[in-house]
N, C-alpha and C positions, 0 to 999 in steps of 0.2 A: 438631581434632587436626592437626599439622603433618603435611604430606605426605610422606608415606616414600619412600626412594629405593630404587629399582626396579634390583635386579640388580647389587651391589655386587663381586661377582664378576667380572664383565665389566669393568667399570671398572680393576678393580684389573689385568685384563690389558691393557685398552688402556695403562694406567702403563707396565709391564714393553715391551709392545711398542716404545711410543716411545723410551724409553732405549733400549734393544736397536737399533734403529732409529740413536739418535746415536752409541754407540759403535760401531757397522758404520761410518758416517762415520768419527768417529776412526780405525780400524782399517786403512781405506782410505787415508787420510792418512799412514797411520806415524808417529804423534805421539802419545806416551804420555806425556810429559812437557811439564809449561808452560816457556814462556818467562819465566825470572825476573828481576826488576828491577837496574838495575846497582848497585843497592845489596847483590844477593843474590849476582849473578853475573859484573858487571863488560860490559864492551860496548865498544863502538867508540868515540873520541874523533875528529872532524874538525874543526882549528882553520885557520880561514878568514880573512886580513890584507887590510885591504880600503884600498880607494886611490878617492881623489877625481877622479873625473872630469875636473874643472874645474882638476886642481891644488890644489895646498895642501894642507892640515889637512884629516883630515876629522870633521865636521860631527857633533859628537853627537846632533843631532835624527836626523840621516840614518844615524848607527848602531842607536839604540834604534828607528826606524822597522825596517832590513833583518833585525835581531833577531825583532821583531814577528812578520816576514814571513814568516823563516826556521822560530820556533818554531809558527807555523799550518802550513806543510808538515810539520813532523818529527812534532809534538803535538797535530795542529786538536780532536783528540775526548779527552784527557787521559788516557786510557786505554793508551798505547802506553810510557810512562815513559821519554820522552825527555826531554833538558833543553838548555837555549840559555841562556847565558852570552855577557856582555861581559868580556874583557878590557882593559883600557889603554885608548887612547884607539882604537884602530883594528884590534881582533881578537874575532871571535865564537866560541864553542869552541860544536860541536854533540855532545852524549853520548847516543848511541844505545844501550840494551841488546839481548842477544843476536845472535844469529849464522843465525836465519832468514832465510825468502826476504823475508819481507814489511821486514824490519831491514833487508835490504840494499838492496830498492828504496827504501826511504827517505834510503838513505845514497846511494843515485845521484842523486834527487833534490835532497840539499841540496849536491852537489858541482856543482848543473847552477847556474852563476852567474844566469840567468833574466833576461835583458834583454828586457822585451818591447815591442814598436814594430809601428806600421801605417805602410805604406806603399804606393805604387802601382806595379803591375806596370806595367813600362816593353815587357820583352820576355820571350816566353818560346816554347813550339815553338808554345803556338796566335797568339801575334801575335811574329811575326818581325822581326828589324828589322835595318838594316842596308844591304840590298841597296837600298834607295830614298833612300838617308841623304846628301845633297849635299854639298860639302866644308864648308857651314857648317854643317852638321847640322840642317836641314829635310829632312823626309817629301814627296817629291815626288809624289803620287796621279796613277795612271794611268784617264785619262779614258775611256777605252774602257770598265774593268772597275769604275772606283771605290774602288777601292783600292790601297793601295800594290804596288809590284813585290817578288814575294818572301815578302809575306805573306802570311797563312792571311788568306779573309773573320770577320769578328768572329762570332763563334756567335750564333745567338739567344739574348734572356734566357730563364733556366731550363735551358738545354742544358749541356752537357759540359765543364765547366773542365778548365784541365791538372790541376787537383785531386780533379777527380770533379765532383759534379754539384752541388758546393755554392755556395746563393748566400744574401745578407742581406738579409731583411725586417724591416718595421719590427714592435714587438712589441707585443702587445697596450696596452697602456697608450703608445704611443710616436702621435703626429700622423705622415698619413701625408700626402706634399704631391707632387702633380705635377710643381711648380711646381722648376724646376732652379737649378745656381749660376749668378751671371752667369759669361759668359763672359770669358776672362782677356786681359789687353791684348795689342792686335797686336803681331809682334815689334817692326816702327817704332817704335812707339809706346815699347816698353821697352828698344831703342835710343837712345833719346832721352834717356831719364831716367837721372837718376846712381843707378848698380848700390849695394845695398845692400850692406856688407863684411858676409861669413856667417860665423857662427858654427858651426861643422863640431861639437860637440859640443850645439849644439841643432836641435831642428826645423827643417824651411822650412813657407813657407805655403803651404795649398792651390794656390792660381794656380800657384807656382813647383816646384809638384810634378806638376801637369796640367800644363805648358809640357815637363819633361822626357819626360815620358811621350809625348805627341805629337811632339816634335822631338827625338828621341835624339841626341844629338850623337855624330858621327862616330865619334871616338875610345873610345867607350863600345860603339858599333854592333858595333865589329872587338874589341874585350876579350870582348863576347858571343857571336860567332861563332865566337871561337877557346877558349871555356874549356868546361869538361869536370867534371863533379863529383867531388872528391874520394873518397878511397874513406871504404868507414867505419871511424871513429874516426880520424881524419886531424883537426889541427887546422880547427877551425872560422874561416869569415874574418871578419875584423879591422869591426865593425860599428859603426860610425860615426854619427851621428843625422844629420847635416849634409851626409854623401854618399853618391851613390849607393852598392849592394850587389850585387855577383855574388853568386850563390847556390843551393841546391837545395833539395827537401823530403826526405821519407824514399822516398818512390818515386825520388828521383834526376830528378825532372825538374829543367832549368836556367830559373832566373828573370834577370833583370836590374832592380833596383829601383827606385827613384825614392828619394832621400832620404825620410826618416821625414815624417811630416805629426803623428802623435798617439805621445806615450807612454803605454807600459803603466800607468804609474801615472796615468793620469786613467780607467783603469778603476774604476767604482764598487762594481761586482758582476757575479759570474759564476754564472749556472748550467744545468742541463740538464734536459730531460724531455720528454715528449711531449703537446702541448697538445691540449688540447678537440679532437676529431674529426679528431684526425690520426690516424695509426698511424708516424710516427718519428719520431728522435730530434733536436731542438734543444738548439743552444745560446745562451741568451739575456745579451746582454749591457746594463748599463746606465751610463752615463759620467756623471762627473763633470760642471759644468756648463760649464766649458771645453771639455772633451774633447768632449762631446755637440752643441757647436756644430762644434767642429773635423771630429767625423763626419758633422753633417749637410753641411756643405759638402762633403765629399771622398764622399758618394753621390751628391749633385747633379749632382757634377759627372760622375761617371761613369754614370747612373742612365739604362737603359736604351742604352746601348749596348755592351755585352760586355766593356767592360774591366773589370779586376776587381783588387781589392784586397788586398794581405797581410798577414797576421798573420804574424809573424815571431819566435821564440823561440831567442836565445842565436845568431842570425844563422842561423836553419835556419827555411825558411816550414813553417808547421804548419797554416795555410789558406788559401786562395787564393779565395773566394767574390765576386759581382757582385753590382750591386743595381739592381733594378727602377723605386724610386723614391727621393728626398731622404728621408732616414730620420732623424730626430729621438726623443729624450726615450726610446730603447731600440731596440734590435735583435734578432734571429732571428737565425742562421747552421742553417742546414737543411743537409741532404746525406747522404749514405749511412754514417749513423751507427751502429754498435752504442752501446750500453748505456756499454760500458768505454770506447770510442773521446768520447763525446758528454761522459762523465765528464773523462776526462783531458784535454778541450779547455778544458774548463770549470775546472779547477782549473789550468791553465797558467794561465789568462786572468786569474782572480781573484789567485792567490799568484804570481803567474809576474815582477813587475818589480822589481827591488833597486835602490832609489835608489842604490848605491854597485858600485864594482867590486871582483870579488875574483880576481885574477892565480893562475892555475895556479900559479904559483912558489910562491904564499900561500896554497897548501890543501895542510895536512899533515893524515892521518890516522895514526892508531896506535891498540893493543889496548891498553885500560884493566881492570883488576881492578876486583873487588868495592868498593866503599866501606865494609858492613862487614866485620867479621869471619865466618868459616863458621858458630863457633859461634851469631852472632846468630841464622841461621835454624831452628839445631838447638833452640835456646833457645826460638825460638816456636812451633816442631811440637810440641814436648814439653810446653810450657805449654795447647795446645791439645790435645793426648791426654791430660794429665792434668784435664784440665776435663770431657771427654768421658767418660772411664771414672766421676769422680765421680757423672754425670749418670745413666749407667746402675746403680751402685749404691744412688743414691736412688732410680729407681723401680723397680726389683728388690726391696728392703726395705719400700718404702711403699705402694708398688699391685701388687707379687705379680704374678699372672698375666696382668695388665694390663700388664706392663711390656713385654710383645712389640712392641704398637704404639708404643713409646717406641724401642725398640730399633729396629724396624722404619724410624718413620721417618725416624731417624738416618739410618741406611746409606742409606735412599732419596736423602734430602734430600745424602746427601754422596759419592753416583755422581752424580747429576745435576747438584749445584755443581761438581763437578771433570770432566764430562764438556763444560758448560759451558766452563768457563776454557781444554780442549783445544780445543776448536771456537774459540772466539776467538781464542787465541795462533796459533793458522793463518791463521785468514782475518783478523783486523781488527788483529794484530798486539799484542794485548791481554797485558800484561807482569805477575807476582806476586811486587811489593815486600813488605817487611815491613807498613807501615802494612797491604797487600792481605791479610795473613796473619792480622793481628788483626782486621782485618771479617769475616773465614770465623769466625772464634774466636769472637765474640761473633752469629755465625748458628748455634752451636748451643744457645746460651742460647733466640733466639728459634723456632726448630721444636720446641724440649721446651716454651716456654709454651704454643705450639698445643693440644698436647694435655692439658697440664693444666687449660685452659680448659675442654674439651671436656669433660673427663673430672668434672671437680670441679658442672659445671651435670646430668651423670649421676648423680651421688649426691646433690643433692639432689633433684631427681625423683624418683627411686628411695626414699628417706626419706619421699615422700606419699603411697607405696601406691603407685608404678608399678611395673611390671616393668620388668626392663633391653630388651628388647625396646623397648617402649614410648616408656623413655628416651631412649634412643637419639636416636630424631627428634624428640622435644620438646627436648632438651636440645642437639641440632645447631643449632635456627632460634636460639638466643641465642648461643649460644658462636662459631655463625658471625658473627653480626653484632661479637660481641666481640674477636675475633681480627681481621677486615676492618678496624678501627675501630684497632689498637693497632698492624697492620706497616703501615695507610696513614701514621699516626706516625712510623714508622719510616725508610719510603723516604722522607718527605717530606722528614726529617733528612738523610739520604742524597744528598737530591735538589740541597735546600740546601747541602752540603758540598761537591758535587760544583761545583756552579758558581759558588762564590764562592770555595772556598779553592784555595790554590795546588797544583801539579802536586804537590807532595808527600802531600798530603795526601787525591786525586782516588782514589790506590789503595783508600786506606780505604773512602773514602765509595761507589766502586764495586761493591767484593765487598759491603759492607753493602745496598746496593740491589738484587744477585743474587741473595743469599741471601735477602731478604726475600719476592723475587717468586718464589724457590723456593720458602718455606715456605708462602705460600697456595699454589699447584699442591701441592704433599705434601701439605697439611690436606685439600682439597678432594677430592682423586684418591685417597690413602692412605689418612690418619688414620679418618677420617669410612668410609668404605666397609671401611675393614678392622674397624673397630670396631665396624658393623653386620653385617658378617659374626659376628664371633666372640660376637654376642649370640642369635646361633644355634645356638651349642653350650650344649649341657647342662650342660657344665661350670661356664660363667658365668653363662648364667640359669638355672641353680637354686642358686646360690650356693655351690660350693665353695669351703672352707677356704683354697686358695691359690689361688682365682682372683684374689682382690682385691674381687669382688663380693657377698660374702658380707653379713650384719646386721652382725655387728660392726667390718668394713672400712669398710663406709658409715654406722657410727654409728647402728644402731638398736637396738644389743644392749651395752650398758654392758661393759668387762671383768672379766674373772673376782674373785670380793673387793668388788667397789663394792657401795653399800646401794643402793635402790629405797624408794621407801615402800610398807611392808607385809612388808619380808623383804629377805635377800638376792638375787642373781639369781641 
């Protein structure tokens, strides 16, 4: 005999408690209504004109790339119902729906044009520079102390950056080497040699970026003494790849940079968490195979001696970390990380470089309407309450007093689906298009099969000589496996729509994957315990006339008029 389940009463209150539990969440939040698709409700437009770097045209590979780019910040989880369009040859239009918080941090982020670059701290309050700066701009070290006049000793590795205490290691998979860059030629020596003419909208190389960095020239020395951080929201400065950068972080501390060494787009990957036997938070970076050369030279070169490196986003340093050794094939950045903080490094780093520029003058925003009509939505509510009442008057008429748990776990199954889609429309910024409206629609087809599963392997038990009692848990171990077996079918459709079709059609496939992994939790938690409860009343196991459990509801009693052999019944 299948093993019966113990205490279905209880169960049915830990159900109650936990929704109880989500909407005190909602409730707390002050959000009773979802955020609807701009197909339902209309949303933000930001149309962004973008300009070539280099001059000229710009470069359709390098617009469908910043599109790319753009539509992973706005859309990376396809669930948020944003959408990224090209216009023409040189405009991306970003359509964000609604008017939430999570909407508008997204809409700050695709206005943030995201230039992102490393480079090397030249000066900043922990290495000073200036006051030892000769008129040709050589670092004169005083012999006494060892270091220059004026500035801070270099901190030890692992101590206290002007950024906190963050520095880069190599990453678990990355060769970790002693062994440093060669050293860069004497000035004689690059005195001597005919100067390369520089390309100010490309990189320099390592050497010529460790050359500025120990020999500040003069004129750079006194820019840095005398500048001051803007306040905030003050135009950001003018960030060049080719020369150096005045500049600050969010604490306002003042840097002085070194031209760029790597760009942001030889980032490979970006991300964060806290590794094997640590207790914080990293963010782990991995580079392209240029770029990963390009970084191991520039820790080499600085690797063990306290100078230390920027990460730079949109001409604002967002990290400042040193490094201990030549770091190859991946990197660590460590430091006094939250969760949110170690997140948002990580997704700067990965989404954070636009192969193209986009001029404040070329980012318009404005309030866009609906795409459909109002009626479209009222048309699909109505199509789905009219689907819903059908449901309950077929098992009102066909299973009688059985029809509770039908009803039952309707309502269950559609507090918890829309208690759901509140909770996401807050935190994950989760949007309910029309395609989102017909996957709820076609989730109440599949929580009424649940129980007709259940219920239909009940009467035939019951037809062998069981009691409903009885039924109950022999007729659970199949109907579960059958129901298990038909919504893993389901999400798997779900699962598959979601990640091959396009953002239109991600809504559908979304609430069809909800609703699915609803209706096992209500089968399991509801249908099932409620059904073995009410085979506890008298009512149903002993068969009354409108329970639905009676001989003739389950077919063992012919109706009234049919023949038998031997007589009528």
């Amino acid at each position: 005999m299948a093993r019966k389940t113990a205490r279905p009463g209880r169960t049915l209150a830990l159900l109650f408690l936990a929704i109880a539990i989500m909407f005190g969440g909602i409730a707390f939040a002050g959000t009773w209504k979802p955020e609807l698709g701009l197909d339902l409700r209309g949303g933000t437009e930001i149309s962004m004109t973008a300009e070539n770097s280099e001059g000229g045209s710009v470069p359709r590979e390098s617009l469908d790339e910043a599109k790319s780019i753009i539509d992973q910040r706005v859309n990376g989880s396809g669930i948020t119902g944003g959408r990224v369009t090209t216009e023409g040859n040189d405009v991306i239009k970003v359509s964000i729906p609604g008017t939430g918080k999570v909407q508008q941090e997204t809409a700050e982020r695709v206005r943030q044009t995201a230039k992102l670059r490393f480079r090397l701290v030249a000066c900043s309050p922990q290495r000073q520079c200036g006051a030892g700066a000769d008129a040709g701009g050589s670092m004169v070290e005083d012999p006494s102390t060892g270091t220059v006049p004026g500035t801070s000793p270099r901190a030890p590795f692992g101590g206290e950056t002007a950024s906190g205490t963050e520095t880069a290691t190599a990453s678990d998979k990355s060769d970790k080497s002693s062994e440093k860059a060669e050293p860069s030629a004497s000035p004689s020596a690059s005195a001597s040699a005919e100067p390369e003419k520089q390309n100010d909208n490309a990189v320099v190389k390592v050497d010529d970026a460790v050359k500025f960095m120990r020999n500040v020239p003069q004129e750079w020395a006194t820019a840095y003494n005398s500048f001051s951080c803007p306040a905030p929201g003050a135009e950001p400065a003018e960030d060049i790849p080719g020369k150096p950068l005045l500049t600050c972080d969010d604490d306002g501390i003042p840097y002085l940079l070194t031209p760029a060494v790597i760009e942001g787009t030889e980032i490979d990957e970006a991300s964060y968490g806290i590794p094997q036997q640590q207790a914080n938070y990293v963010v782990t970076l991995d580079f392209k195979s240029k770029g990963d050369k390009v970084f191991a030279d520039t820790t080499g070169a600085i690797a063990g001696t306290g100078e230390q490196f920027a990460i730079v986003l949109d001409a604002k340093v967002i990290s400042a970390p040193t490094a201990d050794s030549r770091i190859s094939g991946g990197a660590q950045i460590s430091g006094d990380f939250t969760q949110e903080s170690a997140a948002a490094l990580a997704n700067n780093l990965k989404y954070g470089s636009l192969p193209l520029d986009f001029p404040e003058d070329g980012i318009q925003t404005r309030v866009i309407g609906p795409t459909l009509a109002g009626n479209q939505l009222t048309a699909g509510l109505w199509a789905g309450l009219v689907g819903l009442i059908l449901v309950v008057i077929y098992s009102v008429l066909y299973y009688r007093g059985m029809s509770i748990v039908v009803i039952g776990s309707l309502l269950v199954a559609g507090a918890a689906t829309y208690g759901m889609i509140l909770l996401l429309s807050e935190t994950a910024g989760v949007t309910l298009d029309l395609p989102g409206v017909a996957g709820l629609i076609v989730g109440i087809g599949i929580t009424a099969d649940s129980f007709i599963i259940l219920y239909e392997r009940m009467r035939d038990d019951m037809r062998e000589g069981r009691s409903m009692r009885v039924a109950v848990d022999t007729a659970w171990v199949r109907a579960r496996n059958t129901c298990l077996a038909s919504d893993g079918v389901s999400f798997l459709a779900a699962f598959v729509l979601y990640v091959f079709a396009t953002n239109e059609v991600k809504g559908f496939a979304f609430m069809l994957g909800l609703t699915t992994v609803i209706d096992v939790l209500v089968f399991f938690w509801f249908t099932h315990p409620m059904t073995k409860l009410l085979a506890g009343w008298g009512f149903y196991n002993k068969g009354h006339v409108l329970s639905g459990m009676d001989k003739r509801a389950i077919g063992m009693m012919p109706a009234s008029g049919t023949t038998l052999a031997g007589g009528k019944a």
